[in-house]
ROMILO-391572 format. One record per atom (N, C-alpha, C): residue in three letters; x, y, z. Coordinates in steps of 0.001 Angstrom, whole numbers, padded with zeros to 6 digits, always signed. Atoms other than C-alpha are relative to their C-alpha. Example, Ala and Ser with C-alpha at 12.3 -4.5 7.8 and 13.67 -1.06 7.14 Angstrom:
BEGIN
ALA+000890-001190+000000
ALA+012300-004500+007800
ALA+000900+001200+000000
SER-000820-001190-000060
SER+013670-001060+007140
SER-000770+001090+000730
This chain:
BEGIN
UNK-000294-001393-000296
UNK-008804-009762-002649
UNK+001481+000265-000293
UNK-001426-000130+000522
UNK-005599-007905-004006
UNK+000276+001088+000871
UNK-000188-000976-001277
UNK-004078-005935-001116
UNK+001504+001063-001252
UNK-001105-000915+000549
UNK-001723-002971-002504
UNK+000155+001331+000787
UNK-001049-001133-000656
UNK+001072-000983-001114
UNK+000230+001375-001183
UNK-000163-001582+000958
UNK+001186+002856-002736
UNK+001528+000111-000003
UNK-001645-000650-000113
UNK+004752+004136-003285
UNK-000090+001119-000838
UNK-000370-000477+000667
UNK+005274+006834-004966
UNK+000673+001673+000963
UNK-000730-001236-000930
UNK+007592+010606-003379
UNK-001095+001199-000491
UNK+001234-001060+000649
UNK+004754+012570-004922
UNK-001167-000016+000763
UNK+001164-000354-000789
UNK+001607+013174-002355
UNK-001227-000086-001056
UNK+001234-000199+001259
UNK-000812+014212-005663
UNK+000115-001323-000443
UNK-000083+000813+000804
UNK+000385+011636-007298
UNK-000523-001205+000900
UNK+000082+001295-000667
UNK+000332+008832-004384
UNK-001591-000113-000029
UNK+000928-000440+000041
UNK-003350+010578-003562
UNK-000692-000793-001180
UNK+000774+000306+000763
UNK-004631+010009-006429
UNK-000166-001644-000634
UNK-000488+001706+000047
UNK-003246+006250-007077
UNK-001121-000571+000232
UNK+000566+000349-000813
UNK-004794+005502-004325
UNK-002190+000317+000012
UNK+001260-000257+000107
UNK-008189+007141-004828
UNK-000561-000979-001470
UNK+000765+000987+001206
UNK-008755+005090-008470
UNK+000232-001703+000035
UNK+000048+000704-000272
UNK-007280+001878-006919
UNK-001374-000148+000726
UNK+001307+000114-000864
UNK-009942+002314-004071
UNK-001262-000138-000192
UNK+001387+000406+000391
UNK-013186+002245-006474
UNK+000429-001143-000341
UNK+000011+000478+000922
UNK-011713-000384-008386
UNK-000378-001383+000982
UNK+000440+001011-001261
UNK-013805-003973-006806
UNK+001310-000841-000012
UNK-001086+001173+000059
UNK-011220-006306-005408
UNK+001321+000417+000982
UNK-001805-000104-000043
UNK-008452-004382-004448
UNK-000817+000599+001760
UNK+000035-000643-001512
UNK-007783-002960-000915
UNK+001409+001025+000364
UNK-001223-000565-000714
UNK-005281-000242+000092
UNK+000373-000194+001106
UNK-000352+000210-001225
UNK-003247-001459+002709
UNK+000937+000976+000414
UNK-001122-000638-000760
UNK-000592+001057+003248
UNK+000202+000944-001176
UNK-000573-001053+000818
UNK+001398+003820+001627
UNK+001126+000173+000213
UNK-001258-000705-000528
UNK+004900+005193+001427
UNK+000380+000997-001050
UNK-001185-001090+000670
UNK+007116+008128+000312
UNK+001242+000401-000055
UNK-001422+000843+000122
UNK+010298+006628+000347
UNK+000457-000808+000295
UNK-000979+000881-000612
UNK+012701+004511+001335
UNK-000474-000633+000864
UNK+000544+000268-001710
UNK+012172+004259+004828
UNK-000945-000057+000302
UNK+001446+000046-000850
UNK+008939+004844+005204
UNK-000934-001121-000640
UNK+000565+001920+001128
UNK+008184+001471+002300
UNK+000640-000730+001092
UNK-000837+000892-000335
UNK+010751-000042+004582
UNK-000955-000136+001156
UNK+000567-000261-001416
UNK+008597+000696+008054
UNK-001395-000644-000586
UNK+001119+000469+000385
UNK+005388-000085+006026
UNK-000441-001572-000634
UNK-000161+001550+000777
UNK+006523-003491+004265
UNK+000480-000565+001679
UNK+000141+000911-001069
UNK+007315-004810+007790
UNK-001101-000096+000860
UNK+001510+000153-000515
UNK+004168-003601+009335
UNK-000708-000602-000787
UNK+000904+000860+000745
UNK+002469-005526+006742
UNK+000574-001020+000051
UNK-000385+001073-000001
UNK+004535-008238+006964
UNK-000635-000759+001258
UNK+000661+000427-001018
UNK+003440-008560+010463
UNK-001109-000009+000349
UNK+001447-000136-000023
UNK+000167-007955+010004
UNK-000581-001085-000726
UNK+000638+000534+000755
UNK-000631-010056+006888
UNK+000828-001626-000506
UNK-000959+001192+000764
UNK+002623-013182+006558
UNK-001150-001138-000118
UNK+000611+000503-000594
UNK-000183-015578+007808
UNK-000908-000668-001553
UNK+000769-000219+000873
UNK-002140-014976+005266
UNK+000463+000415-001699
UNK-000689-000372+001004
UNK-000053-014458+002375
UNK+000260-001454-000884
UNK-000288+001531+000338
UNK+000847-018652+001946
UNK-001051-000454-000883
């Protein structure tokens, strides 16, 4: 399974990312951001969610 973080400052754009990742088999959206801070808040909640499992 390929876990992926969205980024992009664009909503349509992230949206939609996210909607043709999501059919595609394999993958999994784990998170999203729309900047800075909010990749920064989302890459540590995943860190703590998933380090474990990352090795």
């Amino acid at each position: 399974m390929i876990r992926v973080l969205v980024a992009d400052d664009h909503p349509q754009v992230r949206q939609a990312v996210v909607e043709v990742l999501s059919d595609l088999k394999g993958m999994t959206i784990v998170g999203q951001g729309s900047d800075g801070a909010g990749l920064g808040l989302e890459l540590r909640r995943l860190w703590l969610t998933y380090h474990k499992t990352i090795y």
